[in-house]
Structure formats: C-alpha cells, structure tokens
C-alpha positions, 0 to 999 in steps of 0.5 A: 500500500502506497503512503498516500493510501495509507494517509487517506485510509488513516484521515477517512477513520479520524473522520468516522471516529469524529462523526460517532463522537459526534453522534454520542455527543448529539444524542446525550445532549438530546436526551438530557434536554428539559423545555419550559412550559407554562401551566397555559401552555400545559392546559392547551396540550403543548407539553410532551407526554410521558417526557419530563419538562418545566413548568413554571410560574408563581406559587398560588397563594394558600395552595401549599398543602403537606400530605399525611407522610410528612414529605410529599408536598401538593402546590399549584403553580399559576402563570395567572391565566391557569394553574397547575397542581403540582406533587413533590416528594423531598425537601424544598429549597428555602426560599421556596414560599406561596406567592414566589416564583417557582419552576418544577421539573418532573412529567405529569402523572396518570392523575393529571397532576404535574409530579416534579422530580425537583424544585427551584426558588427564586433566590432574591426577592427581585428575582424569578426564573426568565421561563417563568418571568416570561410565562406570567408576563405573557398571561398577564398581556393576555387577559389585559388584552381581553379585558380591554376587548370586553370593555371595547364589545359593551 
C-alpha cells in the first residue's frame, strides 16, 4: 500500500471516529434536554407526554398543602391565566414560599397532576426564573388584552 493510501485510509477513520463522537455527543445532549412550559401552555396540550419538562410560574397563594407522610408536598403553580397542581416528594429549597416564583421539573402523572422530580426558588426577592418571568408576563398581556376587548364589545 502506497503512503498516500495509507494517509487517506488513516484521515477517512479520524473522520468516522469524529462523526460517532459526534453522534454520542448529539444524542446525550438530546436526551438530557428539559423545555419550559407554562401551566397555559400545559392546559392547551403543548407539553410532551410521558417526557419530563418545566413548568413554571408563581406559587398560588394558600395552595401549599403537606400530605399525611410528612414529605410529599401538593402546590399549584399559576402563570395567572391557569394553574397547575403540582406533587413533590423531598425537601424544598428555602426560599421556596406561596406567592414566589417557582419552576418544577418532573412529567405529569396518570392523575393529571404535574409530579416534579425537583424544585427551584427564586433566590432574591427581585428575582424569578426568565421561563417563568416570561410565562406570567405573557398571561398577564393576555387577559389585559381581553379585558380591554370586553370593555371595547359593551
């Protein structure tokens, strides 16, 4: 075998290497990523089923309820068009409190109700999660805008 054909058999297994590298990596990376949705993007079907996702928003008022053993937590999660229930077993962060802003990873189970595998807090009072700031400022825009629609039609 002459040297150029060793060199173009030797440049063509790099590049074969380097393409299932990137495959592996491709496919790690896709398996592992998590989208936000808000609970009215929820309501209306757009969060995947039987995969886990975010969801996000404020921490509705008096919806924080502590069930018989001791750890497992119901809240609702509202962007202030819908709410979401959502069932969490294990510590919550500190800053975790009702009218706070507050994103869950988790899927939703067989009862509808959003089983998180984890639970972020804001951590200042200034603070909310972009997903969940963004989810709740749209929510707002939109009954603003159909409150003034009402206004407009009477």
């Amino acid at each position: 075998m002459k040297t150029r054909h060793k060199r173009l058999l030797l440049i063509l297994a790099g590049l074969a290497v380097l393409g299932a590298v990137a495959a592996l990596v491709l496919n790690a990376f896709q398996s592992n990523l998590v989208f936000f949705f808000s609970p009215t993007q929820v309501a209306a079907g757009e969060a995947p089923k039987g995969k886990p996702f975010r969801i996000g928003g404020m921490v509705k008022e008096g919806s924080i309820r502590r069930e018989a053993d001791g750890v497992t937590l119901v809240f609702v999660v509202t962007d202030t068009e819908k709410d979401m229930a959502v069932r969490y077993k294990g510590i919550l962060p500190d800053l975790f409190k009702e009218g706070k802003g507050a994103v869950a990873q988790g899927r939703i189970g067989d009862d509808g109700i959003f089983v998180a595998s984890e639970v972020l807090a804001k951590h200042d009072e200034n603070y909310m999660p972009p997903e969940a700031a963004q989810a709740v400022g749209e929510a707002h825009a939109r009954a603003l805008t159909k409150k003034a629609q009402e206004t407009l039609s009477h």
